[in-house]
N, C-alpha and C positions, 0 to 999 in steps of 0.2 A: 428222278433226282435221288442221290446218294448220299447218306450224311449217318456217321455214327453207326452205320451197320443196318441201317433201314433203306431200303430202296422204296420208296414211296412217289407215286403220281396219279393223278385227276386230273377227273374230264367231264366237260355235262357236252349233247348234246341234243337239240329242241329235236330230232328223231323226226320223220314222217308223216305224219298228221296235225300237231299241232301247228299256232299261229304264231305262239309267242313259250320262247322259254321259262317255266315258274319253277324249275330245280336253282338250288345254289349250292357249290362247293365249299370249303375250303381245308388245306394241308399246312400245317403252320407247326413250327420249331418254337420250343421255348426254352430259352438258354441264362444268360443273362437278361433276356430280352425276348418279347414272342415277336418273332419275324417268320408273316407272311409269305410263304414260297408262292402256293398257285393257289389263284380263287379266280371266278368268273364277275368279281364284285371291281368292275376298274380301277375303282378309288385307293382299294384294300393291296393292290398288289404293290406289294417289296414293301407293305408298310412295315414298321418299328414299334413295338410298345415294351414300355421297361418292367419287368421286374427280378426273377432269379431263374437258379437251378435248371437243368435238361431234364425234357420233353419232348414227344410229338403230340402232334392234335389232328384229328382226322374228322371231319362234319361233312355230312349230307343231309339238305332241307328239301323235300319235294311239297312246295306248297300248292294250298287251294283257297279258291272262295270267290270265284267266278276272273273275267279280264282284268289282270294287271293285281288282282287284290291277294292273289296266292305268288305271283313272282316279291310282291311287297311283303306279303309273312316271310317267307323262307331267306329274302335278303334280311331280312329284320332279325330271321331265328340267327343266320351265321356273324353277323356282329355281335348279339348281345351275348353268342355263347362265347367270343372271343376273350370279351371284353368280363366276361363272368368268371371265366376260369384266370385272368391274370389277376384277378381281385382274391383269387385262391390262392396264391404265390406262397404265403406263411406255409401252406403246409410242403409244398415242394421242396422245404430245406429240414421239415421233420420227420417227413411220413418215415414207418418203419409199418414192420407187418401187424404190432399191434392197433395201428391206428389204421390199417385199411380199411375196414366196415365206417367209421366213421368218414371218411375221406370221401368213401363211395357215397355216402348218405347226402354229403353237402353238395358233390358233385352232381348228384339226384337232383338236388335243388334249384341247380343251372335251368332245369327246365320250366319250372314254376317263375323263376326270375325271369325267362325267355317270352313266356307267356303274358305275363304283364305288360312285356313292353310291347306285346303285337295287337293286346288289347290298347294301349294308350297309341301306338302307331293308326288302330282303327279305326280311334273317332269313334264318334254315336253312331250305335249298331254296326260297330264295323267287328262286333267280335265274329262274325262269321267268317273273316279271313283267319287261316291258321295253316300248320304246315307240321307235316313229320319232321323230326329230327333224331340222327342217328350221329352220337359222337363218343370217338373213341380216342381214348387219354392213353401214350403209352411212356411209361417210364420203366425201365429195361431192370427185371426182366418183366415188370406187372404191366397188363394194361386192364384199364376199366372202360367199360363202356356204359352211357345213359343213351335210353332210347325210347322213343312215344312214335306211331305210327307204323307202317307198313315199307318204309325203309328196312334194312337189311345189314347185318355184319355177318358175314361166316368167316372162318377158322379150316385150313386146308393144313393138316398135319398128317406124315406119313400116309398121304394117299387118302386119306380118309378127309369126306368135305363136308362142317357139317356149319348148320344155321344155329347163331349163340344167340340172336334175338328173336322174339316172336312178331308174330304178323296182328299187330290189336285191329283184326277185322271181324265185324260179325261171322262172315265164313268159316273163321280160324274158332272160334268160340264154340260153333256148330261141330267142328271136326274134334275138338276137344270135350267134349261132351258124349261123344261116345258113338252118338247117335247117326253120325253119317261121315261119308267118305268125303275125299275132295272131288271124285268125280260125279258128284251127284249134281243134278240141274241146280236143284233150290241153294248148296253150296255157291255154286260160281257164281249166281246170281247178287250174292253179299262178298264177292272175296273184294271188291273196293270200297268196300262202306265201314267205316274205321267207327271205334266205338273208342277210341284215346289216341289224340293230337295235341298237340300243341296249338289253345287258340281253338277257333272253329266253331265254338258254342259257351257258353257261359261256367261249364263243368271243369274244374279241376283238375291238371293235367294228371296223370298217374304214372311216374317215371319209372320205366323198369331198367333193374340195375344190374348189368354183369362184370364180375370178376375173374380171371386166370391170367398162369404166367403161362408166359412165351417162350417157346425153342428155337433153337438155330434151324433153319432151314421152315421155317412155318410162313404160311402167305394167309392176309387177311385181306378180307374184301369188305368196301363199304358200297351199298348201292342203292339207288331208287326202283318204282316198282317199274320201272319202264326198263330196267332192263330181265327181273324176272318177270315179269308179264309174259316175255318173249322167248327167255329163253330157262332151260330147266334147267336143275340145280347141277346133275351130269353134263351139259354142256359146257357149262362155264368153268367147272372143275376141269376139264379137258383142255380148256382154253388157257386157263391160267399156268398148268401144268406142261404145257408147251411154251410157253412164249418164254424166252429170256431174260427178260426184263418186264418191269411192271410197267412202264411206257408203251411195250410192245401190247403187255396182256389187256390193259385198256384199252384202247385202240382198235383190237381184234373185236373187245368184248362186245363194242360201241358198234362197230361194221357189223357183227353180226346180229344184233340189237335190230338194226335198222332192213337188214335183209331179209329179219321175220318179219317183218312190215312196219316196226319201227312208231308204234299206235300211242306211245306217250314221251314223253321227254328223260334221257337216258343220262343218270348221274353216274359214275365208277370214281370207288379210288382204292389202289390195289397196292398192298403194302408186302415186301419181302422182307423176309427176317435173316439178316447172314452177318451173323457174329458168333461168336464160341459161347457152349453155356460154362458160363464163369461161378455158375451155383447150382444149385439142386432143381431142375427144370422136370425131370423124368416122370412126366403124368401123360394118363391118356388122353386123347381129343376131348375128352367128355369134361375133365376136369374143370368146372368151372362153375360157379355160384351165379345162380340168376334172381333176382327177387321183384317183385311189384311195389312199388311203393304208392 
């Protein structure tokens, strides 16, 4: 789907092994009004909600917490982060660049507002349902991304493809520490065992916050771990870099997902950037502020 110089589309699919689908999407416009283009949530699709100024919105939830209790976080995460960010409308008609740290900061907060309600969705001791969430806000030429969990956004500029979130897995802690490689046994052994989600346990989510502007010709990717589980960060770089279109590049992404055997449930949404830079854009891939909150 095309609109405003963004070629933007999503896809989950329940992949090879599992029973039941616990990813959710969703791609949503926000203009006068945030209108739902595509989510996997039936209700939600071509819904309406009113309030100002252009946007996109870009979510992936890969939930957990046994049958049915991780498809119910993640649908829980992509409503209330809908419904979070239109309740942020006031700044959509002020933000300027001195107000982006604080912008990011509120939008940080979407995830602690997310959490609540997956704790009130869970009932008594249902705080063990809970779900990654990776969303990325873009207003042209900024986009900010909040993200908790082992979901995924990278950044594919001139060739270069790189990861702007981190993996909050015990694994990824061990490799940042100094102390060992990813190919180490005792590594792989935690690369699924998340130490900050959304939900999941009683602990307070800890949203981490990234910032950078966007160029013409830049493609971002949003994804769960079911599709890097499967496949490597060169892979999909090649994939995305070939396809045509972001329809095409998802698609591919998902087939090939499934091909490597397809062992968890496979979220994509893959965003092209093609409009002119109409301001001072000219930074490298790297350029971008990340912080923990």
């Amino acid at each position: 789907m095309r609109t405003d110089g963004f070629d933007i589309f999503g896809a989950s699919d329940i992949g090879k092994k599992r029973e039941e689908n616990q990813d959710h999407f969703m791609v949503a416009d926000l203009r006068r009004q945030l209108t739902v283009r595509q989510t996997d949530i039936p209700e939600k699709q071509n819904a309406e909600l009113f309030g100002c100024q252009q946007g996109s919105i870009m979510v992936v939830a890969d939930g957990m917490g046994g049958h049915q209790s991780g498809e119910q976080a993640s649908h829980t995460a992509i409503e209330a982060s809908a419904k979070y960010v239109l309740d942020m409308m006031h700044w959509f008609l002020k933000l300027s660049a001195d107000d982006e740290q604080e912008f990011l900061d509120e939008l940080s907060d979407c995830l602690k507002s997310v959490q609540k309600k997956i704790w009130s969705a869970g009932g008594p001791g249902g705080r063990r349902m809970g779900t990654t969430v990776t969303m990325a806000y873009l207003l042209w030429p900024r986009m900010f991304v909040v993200h908790a969990g082992d979901s995924r956004c990278y950044l594919l500029r001139d060739g270069q493809f790189q990861q702007l979130t981190t993996d909050h897995t015990i694994a990824q802690q061990l490799i940042d520490s100094g102390g060992m490689s990813p190919d180490d046994e005792a590594v792989k052994n935690w690369r699924h065992v998340l130490w900050n989600c959304v939900g999941g346990s009683e602990k307070q989510v800890r949203p981490e916050a990234v910032r950078c502007r966007l160029q013409h010709d830049d493609v971002l990717v949003l994804c769960s771990d079911g599709l890097t589980g499967m496949l490597n960060d060169e892979t999909i770089r090649l994939i995305i870099s070939s396809a045509d279109n972001s329809e095409q590049a998802v698609g591919r992404l998902i087939d090939e997902a499934n091909r490597a055997g397809g062992e968890d449930n496979i979220s994509v949404i893959v965003c092209r950037i093609d409009r002119p830079d109409d301001c001072d854009n000219d930074q490298p891939v790297g350029a971008f502020d990340t912080t923990i909150v």
